[in-house]
MDAnalysis code that builds the backbone (N, CA, C; Angstrom):
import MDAnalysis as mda
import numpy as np

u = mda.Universe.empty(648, n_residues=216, atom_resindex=np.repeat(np.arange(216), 3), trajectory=True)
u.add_TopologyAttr("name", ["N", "CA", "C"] * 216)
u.add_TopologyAttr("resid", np.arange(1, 217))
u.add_TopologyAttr("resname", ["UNK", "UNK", "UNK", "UNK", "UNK", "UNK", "UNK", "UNK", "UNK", "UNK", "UNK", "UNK", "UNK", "UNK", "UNK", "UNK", "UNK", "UNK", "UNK", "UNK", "UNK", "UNK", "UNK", "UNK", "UNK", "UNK", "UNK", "UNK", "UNK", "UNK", "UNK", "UNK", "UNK", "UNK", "UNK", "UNK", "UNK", "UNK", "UNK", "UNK", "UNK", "UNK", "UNK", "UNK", "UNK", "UNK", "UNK", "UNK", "UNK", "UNK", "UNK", "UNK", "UNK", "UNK", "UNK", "UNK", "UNK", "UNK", "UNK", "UNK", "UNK", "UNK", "UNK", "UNK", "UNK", "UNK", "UNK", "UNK", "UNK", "UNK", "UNK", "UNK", "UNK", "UNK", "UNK", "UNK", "UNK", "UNK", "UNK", "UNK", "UNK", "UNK", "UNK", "UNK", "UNK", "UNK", "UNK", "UNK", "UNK", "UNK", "UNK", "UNK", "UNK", "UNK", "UNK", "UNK", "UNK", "UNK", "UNK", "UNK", "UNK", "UNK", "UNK", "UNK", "UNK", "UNK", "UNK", "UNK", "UNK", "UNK", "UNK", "UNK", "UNK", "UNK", "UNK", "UNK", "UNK", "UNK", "UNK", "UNK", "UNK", "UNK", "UNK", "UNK", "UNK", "UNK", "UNK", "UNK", "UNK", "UNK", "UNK", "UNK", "UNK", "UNK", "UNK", "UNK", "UNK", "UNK", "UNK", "UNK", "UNK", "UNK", "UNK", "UNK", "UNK", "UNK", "UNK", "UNK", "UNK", "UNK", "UNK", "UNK", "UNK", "UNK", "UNK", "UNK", "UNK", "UNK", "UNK", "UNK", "UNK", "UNK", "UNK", "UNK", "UNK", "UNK", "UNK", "UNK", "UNK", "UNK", "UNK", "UNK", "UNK", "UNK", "UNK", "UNK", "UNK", "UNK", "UNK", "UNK", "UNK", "UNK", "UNK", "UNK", "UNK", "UNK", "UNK", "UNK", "UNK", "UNK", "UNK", "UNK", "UNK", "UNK", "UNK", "UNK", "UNK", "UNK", "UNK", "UNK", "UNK", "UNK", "UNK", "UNK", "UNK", "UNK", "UNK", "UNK", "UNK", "UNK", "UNK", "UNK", "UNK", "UNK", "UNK", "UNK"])
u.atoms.positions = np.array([
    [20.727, 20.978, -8.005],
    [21.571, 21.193, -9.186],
    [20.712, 21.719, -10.335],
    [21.573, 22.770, -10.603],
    [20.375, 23.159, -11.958],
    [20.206, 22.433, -13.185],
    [19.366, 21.872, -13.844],
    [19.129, 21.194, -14.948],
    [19.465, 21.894, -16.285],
    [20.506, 21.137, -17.311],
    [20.605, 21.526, -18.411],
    [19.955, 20.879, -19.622],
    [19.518, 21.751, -20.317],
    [18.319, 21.784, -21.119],
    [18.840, 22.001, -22.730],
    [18.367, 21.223, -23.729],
    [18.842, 21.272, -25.490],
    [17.420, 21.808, -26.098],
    [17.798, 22.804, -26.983],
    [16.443, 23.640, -27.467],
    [16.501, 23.414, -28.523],
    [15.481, 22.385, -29.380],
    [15.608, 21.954, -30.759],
    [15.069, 23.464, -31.314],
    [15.829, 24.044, -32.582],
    [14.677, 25.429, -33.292],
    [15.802, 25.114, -34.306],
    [16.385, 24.302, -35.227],
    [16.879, 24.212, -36.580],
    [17.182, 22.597, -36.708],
    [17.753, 22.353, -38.357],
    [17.592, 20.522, -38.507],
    [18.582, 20.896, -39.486],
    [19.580, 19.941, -40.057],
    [20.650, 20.110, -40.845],
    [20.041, 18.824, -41.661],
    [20.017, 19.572, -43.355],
    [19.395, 18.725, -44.375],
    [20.707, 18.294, -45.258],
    [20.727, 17.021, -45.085],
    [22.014, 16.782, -46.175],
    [21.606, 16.861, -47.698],
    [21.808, 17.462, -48.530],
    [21.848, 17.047, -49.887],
    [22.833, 17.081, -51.057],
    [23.111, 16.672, -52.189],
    [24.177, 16.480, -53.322],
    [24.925, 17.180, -52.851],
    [24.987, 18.682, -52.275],
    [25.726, 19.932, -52.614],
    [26.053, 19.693, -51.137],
    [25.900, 19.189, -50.082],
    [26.284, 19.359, -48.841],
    [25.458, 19.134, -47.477],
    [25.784, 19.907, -46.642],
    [24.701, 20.215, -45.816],
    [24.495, 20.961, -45.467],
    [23.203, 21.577, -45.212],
    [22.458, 23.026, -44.960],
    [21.547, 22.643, -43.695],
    [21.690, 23.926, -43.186],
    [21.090, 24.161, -41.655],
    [19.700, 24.752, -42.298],
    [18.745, 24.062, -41.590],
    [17.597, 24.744, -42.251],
    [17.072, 25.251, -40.770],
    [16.735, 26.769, -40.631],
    [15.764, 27.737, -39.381],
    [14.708, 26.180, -38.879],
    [14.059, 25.913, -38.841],
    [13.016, 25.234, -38.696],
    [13.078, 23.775, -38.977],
    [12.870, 22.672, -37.961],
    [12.272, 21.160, -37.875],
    [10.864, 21.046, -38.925],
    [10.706, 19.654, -38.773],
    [9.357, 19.233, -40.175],
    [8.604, 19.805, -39.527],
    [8.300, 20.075, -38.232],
    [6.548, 20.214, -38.018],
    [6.624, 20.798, -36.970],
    [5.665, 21.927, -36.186],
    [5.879, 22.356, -35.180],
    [6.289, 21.749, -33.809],
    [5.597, 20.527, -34.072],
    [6.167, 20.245, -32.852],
    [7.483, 19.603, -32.457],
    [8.538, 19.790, -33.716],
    [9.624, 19.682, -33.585],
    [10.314, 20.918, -33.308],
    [9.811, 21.915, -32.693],
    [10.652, 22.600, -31.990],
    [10.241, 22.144, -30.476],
    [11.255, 22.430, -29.646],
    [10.886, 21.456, -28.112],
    [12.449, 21.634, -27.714],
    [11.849, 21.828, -26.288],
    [13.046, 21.613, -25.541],
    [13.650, 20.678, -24.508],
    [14.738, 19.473, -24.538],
    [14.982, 18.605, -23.922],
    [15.756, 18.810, -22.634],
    [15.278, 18.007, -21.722],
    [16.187, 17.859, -20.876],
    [17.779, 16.899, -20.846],
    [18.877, 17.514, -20.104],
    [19.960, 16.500, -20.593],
    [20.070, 16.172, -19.401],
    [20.866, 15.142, -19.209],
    [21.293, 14.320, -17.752],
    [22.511, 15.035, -17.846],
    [23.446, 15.041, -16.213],
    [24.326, 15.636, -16.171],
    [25.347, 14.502, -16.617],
    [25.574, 13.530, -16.951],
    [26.747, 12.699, -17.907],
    [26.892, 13.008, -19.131],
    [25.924, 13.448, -19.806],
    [25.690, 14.473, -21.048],
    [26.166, 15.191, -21.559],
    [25.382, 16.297, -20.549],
    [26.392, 17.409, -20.454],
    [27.791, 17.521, -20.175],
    [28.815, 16.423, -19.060],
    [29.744, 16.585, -19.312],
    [30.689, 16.359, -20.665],
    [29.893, 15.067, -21.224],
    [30.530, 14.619, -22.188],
    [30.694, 15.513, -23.194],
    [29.519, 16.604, -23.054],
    [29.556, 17.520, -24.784],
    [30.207, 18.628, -24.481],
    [30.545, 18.975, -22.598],
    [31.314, 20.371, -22.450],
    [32.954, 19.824, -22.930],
    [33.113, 18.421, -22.584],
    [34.176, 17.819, -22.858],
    [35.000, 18.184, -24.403],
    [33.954, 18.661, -25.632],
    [33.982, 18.360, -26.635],
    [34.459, 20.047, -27.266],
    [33.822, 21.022, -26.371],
    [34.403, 22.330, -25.855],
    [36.415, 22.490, -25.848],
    [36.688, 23.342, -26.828],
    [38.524, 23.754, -26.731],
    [38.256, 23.821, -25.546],
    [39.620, 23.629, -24.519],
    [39.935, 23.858, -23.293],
    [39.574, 25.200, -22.644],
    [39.988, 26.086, -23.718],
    [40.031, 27.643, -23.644],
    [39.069, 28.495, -24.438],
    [37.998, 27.895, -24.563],
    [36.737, 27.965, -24.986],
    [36.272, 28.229, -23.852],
    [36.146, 29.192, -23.176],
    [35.485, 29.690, -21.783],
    [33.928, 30.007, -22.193],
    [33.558, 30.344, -22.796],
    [32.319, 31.099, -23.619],
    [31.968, 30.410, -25.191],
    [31.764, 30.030, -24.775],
    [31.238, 29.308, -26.391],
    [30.597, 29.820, -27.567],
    [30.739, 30.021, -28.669],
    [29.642, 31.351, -29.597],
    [28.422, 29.967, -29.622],
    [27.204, 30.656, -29.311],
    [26.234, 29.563, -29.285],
    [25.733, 29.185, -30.829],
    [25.693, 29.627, -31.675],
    [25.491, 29.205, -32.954],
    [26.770, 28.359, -33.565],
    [27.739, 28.235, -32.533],
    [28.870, 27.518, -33.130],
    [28.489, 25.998, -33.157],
    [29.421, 24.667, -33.834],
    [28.760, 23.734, -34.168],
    [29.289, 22.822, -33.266],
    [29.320, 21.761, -32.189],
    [29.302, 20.631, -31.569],
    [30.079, 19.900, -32.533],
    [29.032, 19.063, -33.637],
    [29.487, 17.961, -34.244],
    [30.270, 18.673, -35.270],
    [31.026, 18.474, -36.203],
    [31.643, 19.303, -37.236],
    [32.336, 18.615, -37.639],
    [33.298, 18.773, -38.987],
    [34.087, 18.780, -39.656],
    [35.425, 19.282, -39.167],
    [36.612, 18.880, -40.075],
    [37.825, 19.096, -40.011],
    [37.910, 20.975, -40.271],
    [37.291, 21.527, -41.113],
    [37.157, 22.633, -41.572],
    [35.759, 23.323, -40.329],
    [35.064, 22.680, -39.392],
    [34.016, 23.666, -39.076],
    [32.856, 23.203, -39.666],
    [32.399, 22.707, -40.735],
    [31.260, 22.792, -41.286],
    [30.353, 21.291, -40.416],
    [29.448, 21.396, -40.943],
    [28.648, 19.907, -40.545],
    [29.052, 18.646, -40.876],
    [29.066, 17.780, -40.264],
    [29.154, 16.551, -40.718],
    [28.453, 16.062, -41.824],
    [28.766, 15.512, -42.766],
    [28.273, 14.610, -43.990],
    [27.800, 13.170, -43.013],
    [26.583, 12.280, -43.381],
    [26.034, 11.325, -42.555],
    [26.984, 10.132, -42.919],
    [27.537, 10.425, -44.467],
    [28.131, 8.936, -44.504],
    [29.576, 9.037, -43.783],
    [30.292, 10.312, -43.668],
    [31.241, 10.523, -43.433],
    [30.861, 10.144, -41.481],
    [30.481, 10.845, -40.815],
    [30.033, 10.485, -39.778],
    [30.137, 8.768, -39.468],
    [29.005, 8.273, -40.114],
    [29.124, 6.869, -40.409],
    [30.697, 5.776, -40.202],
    [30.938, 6.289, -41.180],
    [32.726, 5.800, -41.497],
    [33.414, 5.769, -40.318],
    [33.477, 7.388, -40.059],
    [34.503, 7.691, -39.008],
    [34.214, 7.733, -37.472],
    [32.877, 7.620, -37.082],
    [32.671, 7.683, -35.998],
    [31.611, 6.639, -35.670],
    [30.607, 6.557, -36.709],
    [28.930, 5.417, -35.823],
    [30.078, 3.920, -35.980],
    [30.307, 3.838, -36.988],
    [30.814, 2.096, -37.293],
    [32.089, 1.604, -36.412],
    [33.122, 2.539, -36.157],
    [34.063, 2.168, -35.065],
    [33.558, 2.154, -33.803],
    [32.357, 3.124, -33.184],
    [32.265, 3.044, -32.089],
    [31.108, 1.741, -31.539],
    [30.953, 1.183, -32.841],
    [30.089, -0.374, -32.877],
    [30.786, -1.359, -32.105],
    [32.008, -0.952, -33.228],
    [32.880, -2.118, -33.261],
    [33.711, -2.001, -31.700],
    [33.854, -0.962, -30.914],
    [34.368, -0.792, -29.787],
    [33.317, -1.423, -28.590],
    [32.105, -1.159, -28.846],
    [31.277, -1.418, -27.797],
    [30.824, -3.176, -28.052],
    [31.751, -3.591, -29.406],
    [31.446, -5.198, -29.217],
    [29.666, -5.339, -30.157],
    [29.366, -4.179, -30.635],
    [28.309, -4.112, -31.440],
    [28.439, -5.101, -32.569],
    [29.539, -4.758, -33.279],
    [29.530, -4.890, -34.619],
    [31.177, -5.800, -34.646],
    [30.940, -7.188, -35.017],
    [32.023, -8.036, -35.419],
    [32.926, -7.566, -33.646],
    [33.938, -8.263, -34.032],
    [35.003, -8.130, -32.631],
    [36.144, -8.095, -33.181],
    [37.283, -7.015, -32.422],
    [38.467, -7.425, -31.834],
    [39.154, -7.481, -31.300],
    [40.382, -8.572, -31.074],
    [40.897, -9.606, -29.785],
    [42.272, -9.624, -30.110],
    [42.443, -9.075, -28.719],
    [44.042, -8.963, -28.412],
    [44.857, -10.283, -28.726],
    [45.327, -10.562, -29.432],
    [46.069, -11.784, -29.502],
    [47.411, -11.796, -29.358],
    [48.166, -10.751, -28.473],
    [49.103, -10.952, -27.968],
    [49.800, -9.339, -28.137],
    [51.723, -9.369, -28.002],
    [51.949, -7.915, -28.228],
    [52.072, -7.766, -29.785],
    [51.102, -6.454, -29.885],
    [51.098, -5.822, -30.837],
    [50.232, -6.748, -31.863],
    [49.861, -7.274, -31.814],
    [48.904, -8.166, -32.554],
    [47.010, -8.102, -32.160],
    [46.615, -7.680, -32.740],
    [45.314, -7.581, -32.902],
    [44.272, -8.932, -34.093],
    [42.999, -9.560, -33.581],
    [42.714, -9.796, -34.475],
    [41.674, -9.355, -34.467],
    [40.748, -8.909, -36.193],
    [39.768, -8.380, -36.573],
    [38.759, -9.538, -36.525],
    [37.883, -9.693, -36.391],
    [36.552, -10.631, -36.781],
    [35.617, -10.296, -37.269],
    [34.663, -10.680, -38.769],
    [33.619, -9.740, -38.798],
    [32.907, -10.905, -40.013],
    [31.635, -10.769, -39.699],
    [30.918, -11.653, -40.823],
    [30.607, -10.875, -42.012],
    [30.415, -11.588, -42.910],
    [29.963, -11.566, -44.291],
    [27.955, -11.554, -44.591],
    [27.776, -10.928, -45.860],
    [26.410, -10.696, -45.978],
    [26.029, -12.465, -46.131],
    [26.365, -13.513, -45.958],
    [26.044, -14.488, -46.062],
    [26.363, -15.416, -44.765],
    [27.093, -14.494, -43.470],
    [26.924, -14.932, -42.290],
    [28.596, -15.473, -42.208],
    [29.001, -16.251, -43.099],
    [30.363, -16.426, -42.973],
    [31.816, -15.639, -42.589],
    [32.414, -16.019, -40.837],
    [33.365, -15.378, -40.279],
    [34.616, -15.458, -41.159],
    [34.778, -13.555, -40.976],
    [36.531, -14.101, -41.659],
    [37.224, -13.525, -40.405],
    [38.768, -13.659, -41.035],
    [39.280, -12.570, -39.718],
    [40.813, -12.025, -40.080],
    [41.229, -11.256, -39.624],
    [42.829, -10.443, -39.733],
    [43.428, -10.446, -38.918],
    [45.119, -10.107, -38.788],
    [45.535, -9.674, -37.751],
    [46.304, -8.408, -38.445],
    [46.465, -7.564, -37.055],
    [47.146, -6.494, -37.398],
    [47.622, -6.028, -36.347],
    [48.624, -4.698, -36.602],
    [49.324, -4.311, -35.240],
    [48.800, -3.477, -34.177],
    [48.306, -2.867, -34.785],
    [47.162, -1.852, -34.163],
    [46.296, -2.285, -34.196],
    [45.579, -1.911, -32.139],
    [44.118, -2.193, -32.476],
    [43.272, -1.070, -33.175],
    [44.000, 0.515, -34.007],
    [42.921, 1.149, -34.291],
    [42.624, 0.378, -35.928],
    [43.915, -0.010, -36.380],
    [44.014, -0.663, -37.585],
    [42.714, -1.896, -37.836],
    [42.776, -3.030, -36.367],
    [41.775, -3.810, -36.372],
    [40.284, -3.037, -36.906],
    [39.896, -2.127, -35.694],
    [38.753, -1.653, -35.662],
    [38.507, -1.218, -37.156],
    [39.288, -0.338, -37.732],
    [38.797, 0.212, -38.793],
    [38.352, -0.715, -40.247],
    [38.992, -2.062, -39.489],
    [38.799, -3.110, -40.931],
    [37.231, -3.560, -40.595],
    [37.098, -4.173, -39.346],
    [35.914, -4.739, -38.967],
    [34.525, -3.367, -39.306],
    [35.035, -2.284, -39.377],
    [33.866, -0.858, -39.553],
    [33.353, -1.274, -41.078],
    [34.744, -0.846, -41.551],
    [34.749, -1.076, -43.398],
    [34.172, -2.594, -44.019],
    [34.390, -3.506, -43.010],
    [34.431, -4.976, -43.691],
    [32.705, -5.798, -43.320],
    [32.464, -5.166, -42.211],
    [31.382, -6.036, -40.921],
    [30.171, -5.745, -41.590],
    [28.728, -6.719, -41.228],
    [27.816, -6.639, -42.018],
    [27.142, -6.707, -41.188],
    [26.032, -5.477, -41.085],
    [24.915, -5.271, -39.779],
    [25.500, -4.734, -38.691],
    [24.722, -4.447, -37.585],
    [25.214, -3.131, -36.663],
    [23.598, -2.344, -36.634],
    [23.990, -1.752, -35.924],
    [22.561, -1.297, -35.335],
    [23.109, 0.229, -35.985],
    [21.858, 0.885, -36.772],
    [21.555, 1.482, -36.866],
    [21.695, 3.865, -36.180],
    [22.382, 4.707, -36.689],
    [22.174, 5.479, -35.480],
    [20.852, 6.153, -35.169],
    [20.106, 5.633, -36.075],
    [18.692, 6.307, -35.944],
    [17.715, 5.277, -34.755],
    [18.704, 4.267, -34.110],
    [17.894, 3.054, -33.532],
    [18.175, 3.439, -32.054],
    [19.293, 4.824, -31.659],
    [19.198, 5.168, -30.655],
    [17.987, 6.472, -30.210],
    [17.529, 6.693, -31.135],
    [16.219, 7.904, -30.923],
    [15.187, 6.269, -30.202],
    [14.845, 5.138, -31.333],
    [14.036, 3.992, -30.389],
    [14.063, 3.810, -29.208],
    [15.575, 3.653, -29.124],
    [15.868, 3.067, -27.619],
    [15.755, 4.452, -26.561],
    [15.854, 5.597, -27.103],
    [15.956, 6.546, -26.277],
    [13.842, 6.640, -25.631],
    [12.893, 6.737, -26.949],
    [11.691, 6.433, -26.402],
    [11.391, 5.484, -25.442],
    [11.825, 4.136, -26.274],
    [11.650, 2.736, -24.934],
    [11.854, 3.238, -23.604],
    [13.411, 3.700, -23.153],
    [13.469, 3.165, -22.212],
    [12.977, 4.571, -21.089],
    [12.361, 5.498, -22.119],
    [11.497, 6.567, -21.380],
    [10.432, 6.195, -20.801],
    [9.604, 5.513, -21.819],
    [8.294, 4.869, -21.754],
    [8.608, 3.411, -20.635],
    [9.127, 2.575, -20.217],
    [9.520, 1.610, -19.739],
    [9.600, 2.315, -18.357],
    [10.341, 3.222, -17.882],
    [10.868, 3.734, -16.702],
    [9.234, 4.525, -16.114],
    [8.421, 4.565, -16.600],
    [7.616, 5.360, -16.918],
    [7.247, 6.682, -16.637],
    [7.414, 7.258, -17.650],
    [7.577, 8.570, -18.066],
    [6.479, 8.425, -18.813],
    [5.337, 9.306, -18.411],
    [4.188, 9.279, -18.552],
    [4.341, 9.571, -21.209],
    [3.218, 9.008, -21.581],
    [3.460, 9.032, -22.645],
    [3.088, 10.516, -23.514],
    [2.619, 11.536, -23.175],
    [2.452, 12.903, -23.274],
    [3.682, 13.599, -23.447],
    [5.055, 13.216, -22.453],
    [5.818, 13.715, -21.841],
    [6.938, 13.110, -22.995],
    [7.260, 12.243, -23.295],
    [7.976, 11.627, -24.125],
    [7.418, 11.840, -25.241],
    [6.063, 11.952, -25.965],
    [5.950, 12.612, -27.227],
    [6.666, 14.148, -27.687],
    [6.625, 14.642, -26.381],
    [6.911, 16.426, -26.354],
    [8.273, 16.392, -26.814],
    [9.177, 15.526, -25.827],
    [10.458, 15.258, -26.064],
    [10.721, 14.659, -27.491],
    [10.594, 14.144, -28.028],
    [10.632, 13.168, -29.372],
    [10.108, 14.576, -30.403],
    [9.102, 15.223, -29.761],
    [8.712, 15.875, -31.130],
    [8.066, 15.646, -32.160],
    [7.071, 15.098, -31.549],
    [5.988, 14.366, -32.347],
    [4.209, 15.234, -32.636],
    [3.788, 15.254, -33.110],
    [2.659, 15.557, -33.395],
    [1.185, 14.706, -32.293],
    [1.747, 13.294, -33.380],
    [0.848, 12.410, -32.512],
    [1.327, 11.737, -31.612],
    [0.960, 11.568, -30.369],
    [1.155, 10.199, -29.230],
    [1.275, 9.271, -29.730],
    [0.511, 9.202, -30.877],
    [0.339, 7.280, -31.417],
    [1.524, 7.158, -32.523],
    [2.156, 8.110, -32.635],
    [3.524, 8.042, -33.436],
    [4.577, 7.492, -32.484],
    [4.242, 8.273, -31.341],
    [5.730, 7.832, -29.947],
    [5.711, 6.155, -29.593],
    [4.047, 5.739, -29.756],
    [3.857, 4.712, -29.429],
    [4.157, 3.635, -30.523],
    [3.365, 3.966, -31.690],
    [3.490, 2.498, -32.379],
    [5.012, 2.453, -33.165],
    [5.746, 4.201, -32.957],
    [6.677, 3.696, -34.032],
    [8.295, 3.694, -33.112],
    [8.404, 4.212, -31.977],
    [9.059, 4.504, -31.551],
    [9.665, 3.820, -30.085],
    [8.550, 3.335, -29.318],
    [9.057, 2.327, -28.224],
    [8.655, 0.665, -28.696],
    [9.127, -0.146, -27.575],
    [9.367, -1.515, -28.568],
    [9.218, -2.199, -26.750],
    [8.840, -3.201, -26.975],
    [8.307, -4.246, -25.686],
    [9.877, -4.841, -25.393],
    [9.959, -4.722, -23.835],
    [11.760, -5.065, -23.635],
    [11.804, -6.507, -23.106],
    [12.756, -7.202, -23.232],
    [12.184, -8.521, -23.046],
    [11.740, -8.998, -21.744],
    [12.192, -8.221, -20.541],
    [11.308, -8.473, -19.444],
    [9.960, -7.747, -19.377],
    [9.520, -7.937, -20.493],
    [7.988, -7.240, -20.118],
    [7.204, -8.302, -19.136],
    [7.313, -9.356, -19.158],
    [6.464, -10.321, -18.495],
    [6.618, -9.907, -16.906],
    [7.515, -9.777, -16.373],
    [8.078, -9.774, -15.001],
    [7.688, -8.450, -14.674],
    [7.747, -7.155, -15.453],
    [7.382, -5.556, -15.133],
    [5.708, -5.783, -14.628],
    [5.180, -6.462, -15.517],
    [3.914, -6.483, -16.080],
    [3.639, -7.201, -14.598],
    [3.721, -8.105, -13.680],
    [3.845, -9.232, -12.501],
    [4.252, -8.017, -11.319],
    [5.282, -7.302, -11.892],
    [5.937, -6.431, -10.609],
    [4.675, -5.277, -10.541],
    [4.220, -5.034, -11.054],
    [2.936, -3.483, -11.152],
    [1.972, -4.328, -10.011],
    [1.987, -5.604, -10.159],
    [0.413, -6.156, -9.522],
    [0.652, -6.381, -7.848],
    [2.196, -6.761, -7.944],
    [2.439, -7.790, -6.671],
    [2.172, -6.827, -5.218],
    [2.583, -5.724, -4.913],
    [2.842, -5.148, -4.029],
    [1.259, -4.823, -3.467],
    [0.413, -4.239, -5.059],
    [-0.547, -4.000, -4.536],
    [-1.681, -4.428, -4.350],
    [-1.452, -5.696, -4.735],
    [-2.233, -7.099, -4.843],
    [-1.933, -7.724, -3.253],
    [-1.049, -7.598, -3.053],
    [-0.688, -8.072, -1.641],
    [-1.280, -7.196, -0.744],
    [-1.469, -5.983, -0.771],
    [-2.475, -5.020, 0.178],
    [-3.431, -5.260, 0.475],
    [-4.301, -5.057, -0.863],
    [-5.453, -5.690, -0.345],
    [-6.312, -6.804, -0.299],
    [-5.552, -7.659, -0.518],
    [-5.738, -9.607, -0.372],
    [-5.066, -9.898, 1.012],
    [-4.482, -9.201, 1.382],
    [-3.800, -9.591, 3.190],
    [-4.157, -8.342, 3.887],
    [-5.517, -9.309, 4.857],
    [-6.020, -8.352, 5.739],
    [-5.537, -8.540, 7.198],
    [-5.597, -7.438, 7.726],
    [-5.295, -7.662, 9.188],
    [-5.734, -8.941, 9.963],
    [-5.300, -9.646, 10.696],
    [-6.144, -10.840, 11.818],
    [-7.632, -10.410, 12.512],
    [-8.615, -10.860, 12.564],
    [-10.024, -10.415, 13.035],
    [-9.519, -10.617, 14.223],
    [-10.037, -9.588, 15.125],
    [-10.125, -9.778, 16.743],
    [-11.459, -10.611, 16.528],
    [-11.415, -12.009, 17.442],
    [-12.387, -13.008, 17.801],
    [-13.333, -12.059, 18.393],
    [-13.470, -11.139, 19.064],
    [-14.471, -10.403, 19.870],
    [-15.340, -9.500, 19.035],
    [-15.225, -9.557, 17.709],
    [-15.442, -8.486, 16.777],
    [-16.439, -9.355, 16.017],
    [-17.405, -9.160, 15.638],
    [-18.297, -9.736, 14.217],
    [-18.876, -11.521, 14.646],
    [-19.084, -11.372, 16.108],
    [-19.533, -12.733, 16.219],
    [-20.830, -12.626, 16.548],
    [-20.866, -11.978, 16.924],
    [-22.931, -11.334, 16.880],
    [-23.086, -10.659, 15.800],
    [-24.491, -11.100, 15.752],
    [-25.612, -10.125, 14.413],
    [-25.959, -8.939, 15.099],
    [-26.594, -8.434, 14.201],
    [-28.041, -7.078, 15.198],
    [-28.104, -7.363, 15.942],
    [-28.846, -8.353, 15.862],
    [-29.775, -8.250, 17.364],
    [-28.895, -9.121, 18.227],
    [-27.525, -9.237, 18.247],
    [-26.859, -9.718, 19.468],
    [-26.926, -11.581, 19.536],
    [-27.465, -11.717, 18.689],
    [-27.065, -13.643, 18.826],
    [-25.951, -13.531, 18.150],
    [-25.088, -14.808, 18.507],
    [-24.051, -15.373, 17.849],
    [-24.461, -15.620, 16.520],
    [-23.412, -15.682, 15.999],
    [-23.359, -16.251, 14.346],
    [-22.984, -17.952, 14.223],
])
């Protein structure tokens, strides 16, 4: 199967006035080209009009109602914080019967409140607006290093991808110890620790004389 491939060569800078596509990433070595998995790719051809046979390649993926780029907070709102709250990230909510939804979501002081409503998109959107903490979308570039580096994918190879300058950027800032490190760390030794600590059975006829032919 042929491999499909994302060619970083521009970065969209939000500022007061909007957002602007800028030609060029911070540093050279943020131009780079990624590999995508094919679940990926379906998901973003998915994102393709039906009748979009040909795509204009400078056209935009993520966008606006109008075409233009996404705004980060707008993004945020409408898409990072509900899809928290869907994956059980961020606060919960629970079917509590027909047409009844309830919202759940803590407070900056830890204290649960909760709603009901008729819709579950109604729920979700309270727990987005209302919920305190949630992971981050810049915490999936982390997890995307980790679980490169973890699987191991040599660390050269995952800097290139990331777009980094230094290795020791991919490393100290970007992958994170997963909590089975203890057991990975046990699994590297066992197999080949067992090789050569279990030796074949000595044939008795073998190594019972010295040189010169006396027994041992």
């Amino acid at each position: 199967m042929r491999s499909s491939r994302l060619h970083v060569a521009q970065v969209a800078e939000e500022t007061h006035g909007g957002v602007v596509l800028r030609p060029y990433p911070k540093t050279r070595a943020g131009v780079r080209t990624v590999p995508l998995p094919a679940f990926l790719v379906a998901e973003l051809r998915a994102l393709l009009p039906a009748d979009d046979v040909t795509p204009d390649p400078r056209s935009l993926v993520f966008r606006d109602r109008v075409g233009r780029p996404l705004r980060r907070s707008n993004f945020r709102r409408r898409v990072w914080l509900p899809s928290l709250v869907r994956a059980g990230l961020l606060g919960q909510v629970v079917n509590a019967g027909p047409h009844r939804y309830r919202a759940v979501w803590p407070d900056r002081e830890g204290v649960e409140w909760s709603a009901e409503f008729t819709t579950e998109r109604e729920a979700v959107a309270c727990v987005a607006v209302k919920a305190v903490g949630g992971m981050r979308f810049h915490d999936l570039r982390h997890a995307y290093a980790t679980w490169l580096v973890t699987d191991g994918v040599p660390i050269n190879l995952v800097q290139r991808v990331m777009g980094h300058e230094q290795a020791s950027t991919t490393l100290d800032r970007y992958t994170h110890t997963p909590d089975d490190y203890a057991a990975r760390v046990l699994d590297a030794f066992t197999l080949p620790a067992d090789d050569l600590l279990t030796s074949a059975p000595e044939d008795p006829a073998e190594g019972a004389f010295d040189e010169d032919g006396e027994g041992l």
